[in-house]
N, C-alpha and C positions, 0 to 999 in steps of 0.2 A: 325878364325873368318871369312875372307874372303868364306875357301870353305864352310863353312856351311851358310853364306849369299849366295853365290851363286846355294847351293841347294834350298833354299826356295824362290828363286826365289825376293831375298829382292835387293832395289837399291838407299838405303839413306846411310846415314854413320853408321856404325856396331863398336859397343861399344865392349871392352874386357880389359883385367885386371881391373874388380871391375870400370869400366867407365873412367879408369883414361887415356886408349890408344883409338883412333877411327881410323877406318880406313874407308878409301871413296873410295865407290867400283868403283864409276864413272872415277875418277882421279886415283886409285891404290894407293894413299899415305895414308900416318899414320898421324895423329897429336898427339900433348899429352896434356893432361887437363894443363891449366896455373897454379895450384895448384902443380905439379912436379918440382919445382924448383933443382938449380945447391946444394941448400944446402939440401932443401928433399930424394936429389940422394946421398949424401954423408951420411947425415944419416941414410938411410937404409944399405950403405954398411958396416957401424958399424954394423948394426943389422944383417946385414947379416953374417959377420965374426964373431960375439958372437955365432949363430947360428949355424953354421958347427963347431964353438972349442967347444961348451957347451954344445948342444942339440943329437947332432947327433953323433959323435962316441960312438961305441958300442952297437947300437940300429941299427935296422932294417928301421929308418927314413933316410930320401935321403932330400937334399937342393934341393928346388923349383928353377934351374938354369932357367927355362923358363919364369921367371917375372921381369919387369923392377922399378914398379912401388911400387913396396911390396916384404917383405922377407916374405919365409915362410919353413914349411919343410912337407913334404907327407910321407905316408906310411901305409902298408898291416894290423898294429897291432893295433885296438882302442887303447888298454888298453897302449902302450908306450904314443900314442899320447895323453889321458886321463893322464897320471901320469906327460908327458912332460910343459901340458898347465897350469898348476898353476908356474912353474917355469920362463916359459917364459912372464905371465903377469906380474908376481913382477918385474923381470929386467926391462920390458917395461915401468910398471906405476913407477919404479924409478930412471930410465934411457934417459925415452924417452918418456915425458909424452901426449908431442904433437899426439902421433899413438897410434892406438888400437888395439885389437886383438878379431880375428874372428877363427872360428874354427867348423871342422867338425868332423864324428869319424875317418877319416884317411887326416888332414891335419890344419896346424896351420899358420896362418898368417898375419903378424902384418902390418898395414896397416897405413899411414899417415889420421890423422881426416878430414882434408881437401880435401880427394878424398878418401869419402866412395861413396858405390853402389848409395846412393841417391843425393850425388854431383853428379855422373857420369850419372844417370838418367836423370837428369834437365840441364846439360851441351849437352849431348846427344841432349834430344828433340827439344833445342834451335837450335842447329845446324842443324836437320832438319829442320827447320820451323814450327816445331809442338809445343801443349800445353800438361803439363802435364796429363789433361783432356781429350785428345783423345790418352793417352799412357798406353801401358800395360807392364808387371812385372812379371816375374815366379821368386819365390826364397825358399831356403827349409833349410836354417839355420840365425842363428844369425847377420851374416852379412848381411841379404839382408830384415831385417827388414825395417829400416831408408826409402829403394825406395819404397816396399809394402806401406809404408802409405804416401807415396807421390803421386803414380799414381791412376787413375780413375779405374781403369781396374788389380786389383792385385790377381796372381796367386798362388796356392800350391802347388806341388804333394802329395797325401796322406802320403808318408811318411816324408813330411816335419817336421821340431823340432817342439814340442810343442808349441813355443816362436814368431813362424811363424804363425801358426794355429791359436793365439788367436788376429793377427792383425782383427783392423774394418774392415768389409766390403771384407774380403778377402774371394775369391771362391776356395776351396781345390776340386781339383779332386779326382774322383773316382780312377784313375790309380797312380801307383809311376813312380820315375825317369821319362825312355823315354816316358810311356804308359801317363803318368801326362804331359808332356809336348809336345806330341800330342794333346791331349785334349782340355789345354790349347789354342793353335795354333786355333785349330779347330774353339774353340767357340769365338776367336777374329777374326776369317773370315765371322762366321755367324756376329756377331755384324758389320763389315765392309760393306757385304752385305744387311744388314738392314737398315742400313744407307745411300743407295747408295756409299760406297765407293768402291764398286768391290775390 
């Protein structure tokens, strides 16, 4: 989060894991959304160890060791991680009904309800100083619905999910991935400079 804040040249606090970690590029510190409590860290690490005994031997899927916030598991094969995801939501909706599960075609991750992308949006902007109204949003799965229809300013890449595509008011790019999320960038610099905000 950091080096890619400090390529674009950003200098408010920079959101990562799904909003629920920010870090302040000013200060070099992390905080963690007040929704991460000592008991939402313990049950993820249930979900976490269900996850590497149930999920992942014998498959080609790898445990998400780089998330504090959220268990998940990544990997090369849609079709594991497609046959994986109906398994992992039934333990979750009857397990742990508190967290949801979000998913792409190469990664699965269950996430407490109380620090989805759209809490971590509106958490986020407060701590800037900013309104959801002068805030923008690139997202291209299931997960990152909930922020799209919270922000003014809501992005796509062209090859976002279907379920992204049919948010109100949301601008899909012409480009996928990085080419969509230039674009995006772009055309929130023109809006910034329309606006006198340089």
């Amino acid at each position: 989060a950091e080096a890619v804040a400090q390529f674009l040249g950003a200098s408010g606090p920079v959101l990562f894991e799904a909003g629920a970690g920010c870090f302040d590029l000013q200060q070099g510190s992390t905080r963690w959304h007040p929704a991460l409590t000592e008991a939402v860290r313990v049950e993820l690490g249930t979900i976490a160890a269900w996850l590497q005994r149930e999920i992942v031997p014998g498959k080609d899927l790898s445990f998400d060791f780089g998330k504090r916030a959220q268990a998940g598991v990544i990997g090369p094969n849609p079709s594991e991680v497609e046959d994986a995801l109906p398994i992992v939501e039934a333990y979750v909706k009857q397990h742990h009904p508190t967290f949801v599960v979000w998913h792409t075609e190469v990664s699965i991750d269950v996430v407490p309800r109380a620090l989805t992308k759209a809490d971590g949006i509106t958490w986020g902007a407060a701590l800037a100083g900013a309104t959801l109204e002068a805030t923008a949003f690139m997202g291209d799965s299931n997960g990152d619905v909930g922020a799209l229809e919270r922000v003014a300013f809501a992005f796509a890449p062209q090859n976002a999910a279907p379920s992204v595509k049919s948010v109100t008011g949301i601008r899909v790019t012409t480009g996928s991935i990085l080419d969509g999320a230039l674009e995006a960038f772009e055309a929130c610099i023109t809006l910034n400079e329309a606006h006198g905000r340089g």
